[in-house]
Backbone bond lengths (Angstrom), bond angles and torsions (degrees), N, CA, C in turn:
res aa  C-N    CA-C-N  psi(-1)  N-CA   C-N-CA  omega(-1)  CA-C   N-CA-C  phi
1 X - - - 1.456 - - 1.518 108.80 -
2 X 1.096 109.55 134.74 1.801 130.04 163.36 1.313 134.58 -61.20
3 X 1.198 128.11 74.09 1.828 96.06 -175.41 0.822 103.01 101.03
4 X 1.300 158.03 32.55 1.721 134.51 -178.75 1.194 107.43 -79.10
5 X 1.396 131.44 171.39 1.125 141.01 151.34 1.312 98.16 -126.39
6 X 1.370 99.80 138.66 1.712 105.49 -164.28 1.595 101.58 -124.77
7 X 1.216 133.51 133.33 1.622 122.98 174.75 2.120 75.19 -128.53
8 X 1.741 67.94 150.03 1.489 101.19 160.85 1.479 127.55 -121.56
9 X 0.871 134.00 149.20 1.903 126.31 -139.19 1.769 81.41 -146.05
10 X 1.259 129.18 64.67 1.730 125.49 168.88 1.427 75.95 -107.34
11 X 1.410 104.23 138.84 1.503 113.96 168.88 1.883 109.12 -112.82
12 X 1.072 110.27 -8.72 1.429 120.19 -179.41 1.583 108.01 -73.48
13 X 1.261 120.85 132.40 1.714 149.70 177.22 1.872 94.44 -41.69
14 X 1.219 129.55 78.76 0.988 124.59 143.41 1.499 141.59 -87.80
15 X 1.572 108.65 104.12 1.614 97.09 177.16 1.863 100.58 83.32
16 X 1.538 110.47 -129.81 1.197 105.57 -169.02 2.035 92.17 -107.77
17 X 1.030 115.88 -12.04 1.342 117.16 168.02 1.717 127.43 -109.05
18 X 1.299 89.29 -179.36 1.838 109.17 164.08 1.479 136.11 -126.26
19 X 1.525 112.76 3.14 1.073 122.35 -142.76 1.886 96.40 -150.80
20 X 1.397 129.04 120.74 1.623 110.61 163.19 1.389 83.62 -145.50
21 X 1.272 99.28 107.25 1.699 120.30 -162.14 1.849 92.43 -116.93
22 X 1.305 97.13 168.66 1.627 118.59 154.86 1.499 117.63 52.99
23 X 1.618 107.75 42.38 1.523 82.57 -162.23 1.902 101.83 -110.04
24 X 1.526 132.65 176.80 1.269 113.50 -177.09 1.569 91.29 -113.15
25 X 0.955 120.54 158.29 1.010 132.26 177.19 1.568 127.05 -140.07
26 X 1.307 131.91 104.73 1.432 136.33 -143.08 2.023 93.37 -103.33
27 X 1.112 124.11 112.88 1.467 141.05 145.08 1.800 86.98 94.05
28 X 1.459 152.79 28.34 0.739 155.54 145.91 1.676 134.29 -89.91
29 X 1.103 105.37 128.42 1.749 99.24 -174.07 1.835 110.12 -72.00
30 X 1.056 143.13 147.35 1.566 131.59 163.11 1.190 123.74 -29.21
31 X 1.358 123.00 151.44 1.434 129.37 166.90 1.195 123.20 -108.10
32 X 1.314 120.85 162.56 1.663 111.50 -159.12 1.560 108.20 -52.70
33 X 1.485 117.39 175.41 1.192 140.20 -160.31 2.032 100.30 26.63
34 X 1.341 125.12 37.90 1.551 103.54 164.27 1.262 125.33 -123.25
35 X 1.014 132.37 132.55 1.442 140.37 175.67 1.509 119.01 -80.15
36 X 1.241 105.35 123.51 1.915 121.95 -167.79 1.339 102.47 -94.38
37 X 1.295 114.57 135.55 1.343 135.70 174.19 1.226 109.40 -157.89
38 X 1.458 116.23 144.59 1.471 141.63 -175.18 1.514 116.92 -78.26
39 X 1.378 106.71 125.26 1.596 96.69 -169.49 1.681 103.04 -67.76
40 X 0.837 126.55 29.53 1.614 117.77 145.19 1.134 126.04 -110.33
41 X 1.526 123.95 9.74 1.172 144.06 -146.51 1.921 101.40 -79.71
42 X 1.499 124.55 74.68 1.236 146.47 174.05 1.503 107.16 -11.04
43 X 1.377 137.84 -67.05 1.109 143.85 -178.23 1.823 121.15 -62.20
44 X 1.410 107.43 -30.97 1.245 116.55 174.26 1.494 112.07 -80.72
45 X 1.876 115.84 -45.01 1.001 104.22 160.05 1.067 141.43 -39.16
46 X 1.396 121.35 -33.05 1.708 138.72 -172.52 1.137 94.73 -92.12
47 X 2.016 146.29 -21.01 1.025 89.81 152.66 1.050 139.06 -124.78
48 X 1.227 115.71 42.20 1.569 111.37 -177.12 1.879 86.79 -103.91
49 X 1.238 124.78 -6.59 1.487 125.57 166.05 1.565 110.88 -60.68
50 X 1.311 106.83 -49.63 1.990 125.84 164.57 1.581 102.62 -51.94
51 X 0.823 119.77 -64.18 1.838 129.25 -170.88 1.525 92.71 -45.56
52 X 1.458 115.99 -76.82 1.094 112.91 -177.77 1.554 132.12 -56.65
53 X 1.463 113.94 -29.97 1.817 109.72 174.39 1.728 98.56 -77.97
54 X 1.279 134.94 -16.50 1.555 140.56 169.54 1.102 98.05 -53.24
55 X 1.528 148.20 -70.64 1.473 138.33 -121.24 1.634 116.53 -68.58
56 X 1.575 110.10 0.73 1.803 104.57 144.94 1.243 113.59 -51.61
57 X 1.621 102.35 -78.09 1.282 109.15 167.32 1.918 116.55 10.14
58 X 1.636 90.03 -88.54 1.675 106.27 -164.66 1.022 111.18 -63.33
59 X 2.284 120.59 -14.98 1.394 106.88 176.33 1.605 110.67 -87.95
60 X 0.905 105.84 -4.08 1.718 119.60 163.99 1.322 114.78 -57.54
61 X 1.533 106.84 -51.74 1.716 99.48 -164.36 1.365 105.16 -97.27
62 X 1.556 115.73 -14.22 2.004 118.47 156.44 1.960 114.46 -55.05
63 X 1.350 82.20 -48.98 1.854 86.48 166.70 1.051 127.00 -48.90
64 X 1.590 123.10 -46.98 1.580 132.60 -179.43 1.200 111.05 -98.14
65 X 1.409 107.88 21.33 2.112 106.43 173.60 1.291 105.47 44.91
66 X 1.230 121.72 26.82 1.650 102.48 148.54 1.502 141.27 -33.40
67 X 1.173 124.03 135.74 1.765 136.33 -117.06 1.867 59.34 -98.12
68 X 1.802 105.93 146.74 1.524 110.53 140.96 1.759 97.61 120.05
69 X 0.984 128.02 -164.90 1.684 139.47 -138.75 1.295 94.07 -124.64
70 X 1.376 132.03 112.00 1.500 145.10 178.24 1.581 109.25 -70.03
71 X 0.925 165.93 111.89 1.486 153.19 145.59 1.790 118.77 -118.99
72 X 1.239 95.32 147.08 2.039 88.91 173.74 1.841 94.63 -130.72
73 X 1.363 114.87 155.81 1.295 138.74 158.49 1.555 117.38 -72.64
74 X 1.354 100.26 132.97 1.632 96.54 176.67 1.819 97.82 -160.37
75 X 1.743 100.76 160.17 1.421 106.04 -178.97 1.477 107.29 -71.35
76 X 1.289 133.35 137.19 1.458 132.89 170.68 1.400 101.17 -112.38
77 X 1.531 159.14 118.07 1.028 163.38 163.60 1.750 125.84 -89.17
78 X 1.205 108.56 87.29 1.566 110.80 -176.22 1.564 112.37 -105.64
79 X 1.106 148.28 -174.29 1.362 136.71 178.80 1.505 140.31 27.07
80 X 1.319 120.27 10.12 1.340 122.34 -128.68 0.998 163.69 108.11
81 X 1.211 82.24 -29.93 1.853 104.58 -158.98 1.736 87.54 -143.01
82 X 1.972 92.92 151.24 1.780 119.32 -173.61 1.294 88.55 -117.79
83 X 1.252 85.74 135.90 1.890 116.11 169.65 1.324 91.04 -112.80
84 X 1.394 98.26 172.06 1.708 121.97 166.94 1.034 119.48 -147.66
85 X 1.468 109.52 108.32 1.573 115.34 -139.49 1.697 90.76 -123.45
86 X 1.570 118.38 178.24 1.283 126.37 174.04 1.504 97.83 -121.49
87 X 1.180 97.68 160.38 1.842 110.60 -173.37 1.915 92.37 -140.64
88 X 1.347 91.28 140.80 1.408 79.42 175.22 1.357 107.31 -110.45
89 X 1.463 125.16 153.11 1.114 123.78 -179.57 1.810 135.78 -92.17
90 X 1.691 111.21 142.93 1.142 129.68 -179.07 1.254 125.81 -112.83
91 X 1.757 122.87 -7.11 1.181 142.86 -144.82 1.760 108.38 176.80
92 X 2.186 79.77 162.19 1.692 71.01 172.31 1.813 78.57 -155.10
93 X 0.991 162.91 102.55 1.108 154.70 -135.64 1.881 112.54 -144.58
94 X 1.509 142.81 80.81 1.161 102.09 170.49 1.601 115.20 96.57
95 X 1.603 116.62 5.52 1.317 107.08 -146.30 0.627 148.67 112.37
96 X 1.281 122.98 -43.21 1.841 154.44 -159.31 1.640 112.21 -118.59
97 X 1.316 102.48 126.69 1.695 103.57 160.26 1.576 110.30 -99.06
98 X 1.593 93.34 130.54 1.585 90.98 164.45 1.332 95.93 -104.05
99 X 1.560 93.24 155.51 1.340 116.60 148.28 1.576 147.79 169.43
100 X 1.584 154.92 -94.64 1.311 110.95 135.05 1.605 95.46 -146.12
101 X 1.506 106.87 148.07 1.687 117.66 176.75 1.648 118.39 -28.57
102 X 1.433 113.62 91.39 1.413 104.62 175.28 1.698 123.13 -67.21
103 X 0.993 119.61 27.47 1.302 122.26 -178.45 1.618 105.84 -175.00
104 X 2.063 106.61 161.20 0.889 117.87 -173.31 1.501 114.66 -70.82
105 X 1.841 133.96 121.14 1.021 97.62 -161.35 1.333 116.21 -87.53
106 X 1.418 160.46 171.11 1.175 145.57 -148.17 1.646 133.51 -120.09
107 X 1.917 105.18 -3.43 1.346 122.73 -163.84 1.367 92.95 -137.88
108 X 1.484 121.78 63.20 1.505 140.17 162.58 1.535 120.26 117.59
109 X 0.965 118.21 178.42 1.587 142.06 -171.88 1.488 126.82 -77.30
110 X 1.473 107.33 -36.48 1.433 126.84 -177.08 1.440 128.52 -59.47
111 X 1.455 104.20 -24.83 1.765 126.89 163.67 1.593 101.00 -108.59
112 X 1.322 118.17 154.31 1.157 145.86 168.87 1.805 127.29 -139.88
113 X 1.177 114.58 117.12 1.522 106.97 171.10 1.574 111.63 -34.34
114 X 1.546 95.54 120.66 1.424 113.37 171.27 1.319 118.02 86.66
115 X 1.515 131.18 22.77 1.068 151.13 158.85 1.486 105.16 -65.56
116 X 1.262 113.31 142.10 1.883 117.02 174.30 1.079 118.15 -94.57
117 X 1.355 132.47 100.10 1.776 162.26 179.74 1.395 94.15 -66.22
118 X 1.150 115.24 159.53 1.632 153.71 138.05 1.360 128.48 -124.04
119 X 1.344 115.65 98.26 1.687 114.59 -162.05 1.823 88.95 -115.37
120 X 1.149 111.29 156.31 1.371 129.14 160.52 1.486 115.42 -90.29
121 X 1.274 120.47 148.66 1.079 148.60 -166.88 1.649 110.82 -70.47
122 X 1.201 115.91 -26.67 1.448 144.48 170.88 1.486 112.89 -49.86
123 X 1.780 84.15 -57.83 1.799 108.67 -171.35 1.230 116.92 -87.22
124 X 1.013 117.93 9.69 1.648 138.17 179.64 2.105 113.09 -70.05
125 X 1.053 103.55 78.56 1.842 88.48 169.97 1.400 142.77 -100.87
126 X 1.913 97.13 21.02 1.145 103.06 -177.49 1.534 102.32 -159.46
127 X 1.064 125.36 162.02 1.275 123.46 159.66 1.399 113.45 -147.87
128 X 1.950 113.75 164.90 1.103 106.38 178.19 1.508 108.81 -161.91
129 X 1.685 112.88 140.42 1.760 83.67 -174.61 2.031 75.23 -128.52
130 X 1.113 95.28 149.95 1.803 109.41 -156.33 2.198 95.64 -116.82
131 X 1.068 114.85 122.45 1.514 115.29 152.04 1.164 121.74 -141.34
132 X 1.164 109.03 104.28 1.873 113.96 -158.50 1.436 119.78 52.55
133 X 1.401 115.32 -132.30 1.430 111.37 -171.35 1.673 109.69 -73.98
134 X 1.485 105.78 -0.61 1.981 116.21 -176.20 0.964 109.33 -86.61
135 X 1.706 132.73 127.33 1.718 145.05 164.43 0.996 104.19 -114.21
136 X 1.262 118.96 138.63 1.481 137.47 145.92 1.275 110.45 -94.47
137 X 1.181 112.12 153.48 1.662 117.05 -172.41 1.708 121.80 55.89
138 X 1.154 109.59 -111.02 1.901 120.59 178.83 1.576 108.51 35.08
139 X 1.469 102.50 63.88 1.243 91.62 -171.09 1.998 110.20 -74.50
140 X 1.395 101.62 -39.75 1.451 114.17 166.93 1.246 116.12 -21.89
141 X 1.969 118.65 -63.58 1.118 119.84 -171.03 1.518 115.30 -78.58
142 X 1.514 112.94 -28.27 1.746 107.54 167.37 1.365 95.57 -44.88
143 X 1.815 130.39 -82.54 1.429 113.29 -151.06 1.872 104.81 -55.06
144 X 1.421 147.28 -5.31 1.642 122.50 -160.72 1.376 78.43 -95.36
145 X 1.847 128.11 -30.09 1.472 108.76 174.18 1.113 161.67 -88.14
146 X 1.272 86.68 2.37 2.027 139.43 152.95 1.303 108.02 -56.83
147 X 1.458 124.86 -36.72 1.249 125.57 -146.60 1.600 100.28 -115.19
148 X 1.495 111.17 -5.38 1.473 126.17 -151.80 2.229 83.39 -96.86
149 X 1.316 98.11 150.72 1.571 88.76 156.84 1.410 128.92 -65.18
150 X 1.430 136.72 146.42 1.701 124.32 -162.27 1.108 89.52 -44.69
151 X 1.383 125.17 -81.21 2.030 130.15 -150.50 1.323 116.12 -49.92
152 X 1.266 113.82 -36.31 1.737 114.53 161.16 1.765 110.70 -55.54
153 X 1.242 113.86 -68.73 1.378 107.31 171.39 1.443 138.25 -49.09
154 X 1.428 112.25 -19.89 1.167 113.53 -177.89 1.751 97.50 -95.72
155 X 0.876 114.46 -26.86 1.761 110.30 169.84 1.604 102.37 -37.79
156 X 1.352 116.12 -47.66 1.542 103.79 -171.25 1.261 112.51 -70.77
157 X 1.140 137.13 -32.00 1.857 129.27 165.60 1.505 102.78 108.90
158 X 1.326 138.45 2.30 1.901 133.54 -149.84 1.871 89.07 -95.14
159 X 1.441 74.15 140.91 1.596 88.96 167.36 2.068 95.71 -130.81
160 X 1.491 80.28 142.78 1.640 78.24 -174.55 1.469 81.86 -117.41
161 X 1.812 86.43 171.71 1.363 125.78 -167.81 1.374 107.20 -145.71
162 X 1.344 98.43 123.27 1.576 99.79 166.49 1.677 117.52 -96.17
């Protein structure tokens, strides 16, 4: 396979994340829990295009301390090859989210879950603030669970919130 863009839809507290979504992956088949899509893939485009015209939105609900787990999506590029990974957040500084790789990243060695990022606000294509089965934002993971059969999707339990 060419190009994939791969999201993974584990909604369970792994490590410092829940989420190792969006990643591309060049001459590799998926790995468990990920969903393959074509980087032209129209619907995904739109939404991490949504994620990103949202991030008022998410500085809205950072403003009002909304209850639950801050994280944004962004491209990480190691070997070649772009993932689209989640970082969870510690900061917001200037522009910039800090915070550290919620997941293993999957196209080399050089990142590690729980490493401390500095992403720009620019590079941001998703966001998500998580409290139990409640999301705000994640627009990424609405479309892989759109795309999922109902009974698979409803296994994960999320109710979003805009």
């Amino acid at each position: 396979m060419r190009n994939l863009i791969v999201t993974a839809v584990v909604v369970a507290a792994v490590g410092y994340g829940f989420f190792n979504s969006m990643a591309h992956m060049r001459g590799s088949e998926p790995k468990d829990n990920i969903v393959a899509y074509s980087t032209a893939d129209k619907a995904m485009q739109g939404a991490k295009a949504k994620g990103h015209s949202t991030l008022q939105r998410f500085h809205q609900l950072m403003d009002a301390r909304t209850p639950g787990t801050y994280t944004v999506k962004f491209p990480l590029t190691q070997n070649g090859a772009t993932e689209h990974i989640w970082m969870q957040l510690v900061a917001f500084s200037d522009g910039h989210f800090v915070g550290l790789l919620a997941d293993k990243p999957v196209n080399g060695n050089q990142y590690k879950m729980g490493d401390r990022m500095t992403v720009a606000e620019a590079d941001v294509e998703d966001w998500m603030i998580r409290n139990g089965g409640e999301v705000y934002g994640g627009y990424t993971v609405r479309q892989a669970l759109a795309d999922m059969p109902k009974e698979q999707a409803a296994k994960y339990g999320i109710t979003f919130k805009d």
